[in-house]
N, C-alpha and C positions, 0 to 999 in steps of 0.2 A: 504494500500500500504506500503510493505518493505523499512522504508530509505537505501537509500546508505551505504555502510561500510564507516567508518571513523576510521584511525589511527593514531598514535602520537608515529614517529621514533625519537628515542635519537642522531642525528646526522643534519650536516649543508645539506640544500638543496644540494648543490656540491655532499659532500661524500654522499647521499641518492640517487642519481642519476638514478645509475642502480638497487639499490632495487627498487624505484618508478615503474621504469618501466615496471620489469618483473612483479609487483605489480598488474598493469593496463595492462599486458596482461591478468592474471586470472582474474582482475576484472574491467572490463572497465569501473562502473561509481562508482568507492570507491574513498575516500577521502584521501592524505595524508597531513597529516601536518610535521613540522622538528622542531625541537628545541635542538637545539645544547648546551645547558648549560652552556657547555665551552669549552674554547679553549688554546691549547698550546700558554705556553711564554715562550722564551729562557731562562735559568740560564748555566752560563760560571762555566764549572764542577772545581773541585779544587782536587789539589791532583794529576794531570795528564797532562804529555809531550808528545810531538810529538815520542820521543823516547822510548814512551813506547809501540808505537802499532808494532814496528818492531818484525817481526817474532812471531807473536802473534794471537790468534784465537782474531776476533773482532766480538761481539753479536750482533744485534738488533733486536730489537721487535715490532717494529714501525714506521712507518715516518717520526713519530714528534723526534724520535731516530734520524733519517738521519739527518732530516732539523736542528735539533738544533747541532749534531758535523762541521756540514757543517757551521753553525754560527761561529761555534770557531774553524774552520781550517783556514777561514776567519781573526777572528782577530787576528791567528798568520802568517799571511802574507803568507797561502797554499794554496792548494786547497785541499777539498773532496777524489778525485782523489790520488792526491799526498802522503794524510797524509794517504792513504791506501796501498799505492801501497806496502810496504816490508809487509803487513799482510795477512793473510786470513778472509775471510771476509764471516761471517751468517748470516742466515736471518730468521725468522718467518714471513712465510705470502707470500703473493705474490704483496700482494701491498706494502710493504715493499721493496720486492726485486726490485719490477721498480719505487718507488723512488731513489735507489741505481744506480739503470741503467741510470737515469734520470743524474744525476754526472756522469756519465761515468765508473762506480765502478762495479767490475762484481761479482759476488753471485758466492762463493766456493761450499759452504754447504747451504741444507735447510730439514728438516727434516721432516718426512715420514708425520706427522701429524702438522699441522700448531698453534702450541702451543708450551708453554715455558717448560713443560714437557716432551717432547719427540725432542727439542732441547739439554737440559742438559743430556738427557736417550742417543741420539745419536750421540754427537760433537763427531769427531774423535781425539781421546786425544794422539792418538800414536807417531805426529811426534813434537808436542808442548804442555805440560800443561798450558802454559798462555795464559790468555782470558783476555780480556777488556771486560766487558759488558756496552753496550750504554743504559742505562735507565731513565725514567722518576722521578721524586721527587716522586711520589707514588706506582710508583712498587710493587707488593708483593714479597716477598723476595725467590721465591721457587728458579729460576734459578739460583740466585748466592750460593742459599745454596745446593743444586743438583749437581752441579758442581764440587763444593770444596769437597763434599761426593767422587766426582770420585778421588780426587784429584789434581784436578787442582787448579794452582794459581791466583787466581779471583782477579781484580781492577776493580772498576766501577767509569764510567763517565756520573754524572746526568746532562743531558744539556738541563732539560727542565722541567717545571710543568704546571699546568692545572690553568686555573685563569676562575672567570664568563666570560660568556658570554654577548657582546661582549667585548672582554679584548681590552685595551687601544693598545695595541702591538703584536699583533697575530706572531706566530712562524711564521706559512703559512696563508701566504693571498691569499682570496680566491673568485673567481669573481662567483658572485651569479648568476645561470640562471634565465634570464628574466622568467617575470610573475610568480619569486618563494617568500616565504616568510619564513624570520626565525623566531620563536616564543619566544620571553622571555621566562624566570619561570617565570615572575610572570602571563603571558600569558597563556603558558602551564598550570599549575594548577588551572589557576580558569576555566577553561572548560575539565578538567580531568577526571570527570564520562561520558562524551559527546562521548567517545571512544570508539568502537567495541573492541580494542586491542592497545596492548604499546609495540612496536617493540625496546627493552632493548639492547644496544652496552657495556654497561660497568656497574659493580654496581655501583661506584662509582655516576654516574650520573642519576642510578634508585633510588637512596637513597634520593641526591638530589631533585627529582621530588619527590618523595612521602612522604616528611617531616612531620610527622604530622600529615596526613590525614587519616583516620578511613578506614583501609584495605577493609573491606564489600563495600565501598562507591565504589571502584575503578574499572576500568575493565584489564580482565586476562591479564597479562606480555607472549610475547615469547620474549625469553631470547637467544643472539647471541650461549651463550654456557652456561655449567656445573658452572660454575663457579658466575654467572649471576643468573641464574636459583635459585640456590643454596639464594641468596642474598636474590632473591623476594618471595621464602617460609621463611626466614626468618620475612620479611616481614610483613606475614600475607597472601598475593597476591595467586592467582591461576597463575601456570604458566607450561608452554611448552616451550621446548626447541627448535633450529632448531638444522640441523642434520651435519652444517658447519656455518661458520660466510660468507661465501658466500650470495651474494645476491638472488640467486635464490632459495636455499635454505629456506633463512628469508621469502621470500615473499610466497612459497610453504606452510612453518609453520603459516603464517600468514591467509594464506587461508582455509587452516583446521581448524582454533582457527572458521571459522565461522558457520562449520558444528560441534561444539562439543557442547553436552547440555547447556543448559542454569545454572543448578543447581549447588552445588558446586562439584568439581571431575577434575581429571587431565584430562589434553587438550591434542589431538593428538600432537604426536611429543616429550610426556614425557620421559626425558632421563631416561637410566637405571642406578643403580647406580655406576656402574663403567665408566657412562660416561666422555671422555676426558676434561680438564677445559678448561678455556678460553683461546686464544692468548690473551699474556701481553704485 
C-alpha cells in the first residue's frame, strides 16, 4: 500500500492556507506540514522623512514592506494612509496590494508580471524620477539598481528584517488556525528525508532548512520561482519550478513532483532558462 504524500511548505500555517487547500483538493489524503523559519521584525529605517514620499513613486515588495512603514508612520504621529496620500504608490504582488488596501492606500501601479524585474523594467518614470523603495534588510539589490539604470533617483526605507522563528516581536501577528501546527528547524530537519517534496517561498529560508545536510539525503524542492529554483540546484537539490508564486499554481507543481520519476532528472514544471525571478 502507497503512503500518503507528505510535504514540508517554507511558510506559517496562516500564509499556507490556500496552498493547503487547493493542495487537498488534488490530493485529499497528502500531508502538509509548515515551518515558517522566520519571521519579520520591525527596524525604524534611517535616513528618511515624511517629506520625502511627497510626489514620489513609492515601491513595495511585500507586506512585511507595508506593515513595517505602517510601524513608522505610526511613530511619527501618521497614519499609512496619510504618509501616502501626496505619493504614488507600487506594488508587486497582489497580496501586497490588499495589504495596502487593508490601510486604506490605493495601488497606482502594478506590473504586468509580479516581480521586482518587471516593476523596475515598467515604473512609469515620465511624470517623477523619484522613488522611495520600501524594503527588507535582505533584499537583493536588483530593483534599486534597475531603476537608477533608468535613471531614477532611488532612496530606500529598510523597515524591517527576518529574525528565527518564533521571533520575540513579530512585525504581523498572526492567529494560527485551529488544529494547525508550526514546525521549528530544528523540527523540520530532523524528519527532512520523510518528505515526498519541499514547497520553497524564498532561498533565503531553503538555505536555512538544508544547512549541512548531504543533498542525495533530501527530497526534490519546487521552488515558488526562478530565483529559488536557481538557489536549490545550487544546492545540490532536484528541483521544479511553479509557473507563478500563486497558490494554485505551487500546489499544481506540487502535484506533478509526484508523477515525475523516481531517479535523478528535472521534475515537471522545470523552468526555462529565461524564466522570470522571484517576487522580492
Amino acid at each position: 500500500m502507497t503512503s500518503a504524500p507528505r510535504f514540508l511548505v517554507t511558510r506559517s500555517p496562516t500564509k499556507a492556507q490556500a496552498l493547503v487547500g487547493e493542495l487537498l483538493t488534488l490530493l485529499p489524503d497528502a500531508k502538509v506540514d509548515c515551518a515558517p523559519l522566520q519571521q519579520a521584525v520591525y527596524l525604524a529605517p534611517q535616513e528618511i522623512e515624511p517629506a520625502d514620499f511627497a510626489a514620489a513613486w513609492v515601491t513595495f515588495s511585500s507586506a512585511n514592506g507595508v506593515a513595517g512603514l505602517a510601524c513608522w508612520a505610526e511613530s511619527r504621529g501618521t497614519t499609512l494612509v496619510r504618509l501616502l496620500a501626496p505619493a504614488k504608490v507600487a506594488s508587486v504582488g497582489s497580496a501586497t496590494a490588499d495589504a495596502l488596501a487593508r490601510h486604506g492606500v490605493a495601488v497606482d501601479f502594478q506590473p504586468s508580471v509580479s516581480d521586482a524585474a518587471h516593476l523596475a523594467r515598467e515604473l512609469p518614470l515620465a511624470e517623477t524620477k523619484t522613488v522611495v523603495s520600501i524594503l527588507g534588510a535582505t533584499a537583493r539589490p536588483h530593483l534599486v539598481r534597475d531603476l537608477r539604470a533608468r535613471g531614477a533617483q532611488v532612496a530606500t526605507a529598510v523597515v524591517y528584517d527576518m529574525a528565527d522563528y518564533p521571533a520575540d516581536s513579530p512585525l504581523v501577528a498572526e492567529e494560527q488556525p485551529a488544529g494547525t501546527v508550526a514546525l521549528s528547524l530544528e523540527e523540520a530537519r530532523r524528519h527532512l528525508t520523510d518528505y515526498t517534496a519541499i514547497a520553497a517561498t524564498a532561498p533565503s529560508l531553503l538555505k536555512k532548512l538544508v544547512a549541512g545536510l548531504p543533498p542525495h539525503t533530501l527530497p526534490p524542492v519546487v521552488a515558488i520561482g526562478a530565483t529559488t529554483a536557481a538557489t536549490a540546484r545550487e544546492l545540490g537539490l532536484r528541483v521544479g519550478v511553479s509557473a507563478s508564486p500563486g497558490p494554485g499554481d505551487l500546489a499544481r507543481a506540487l502535484y506533478e513532483q509526484l508523477r515525475s520519476p523516481s531517479a535523478e532528472g528535472p521534475l515537471p514544471g522545470q523552468p526555462p532558462s529565461n524564466a522570470r525571478p522571484d517576487a522580492s
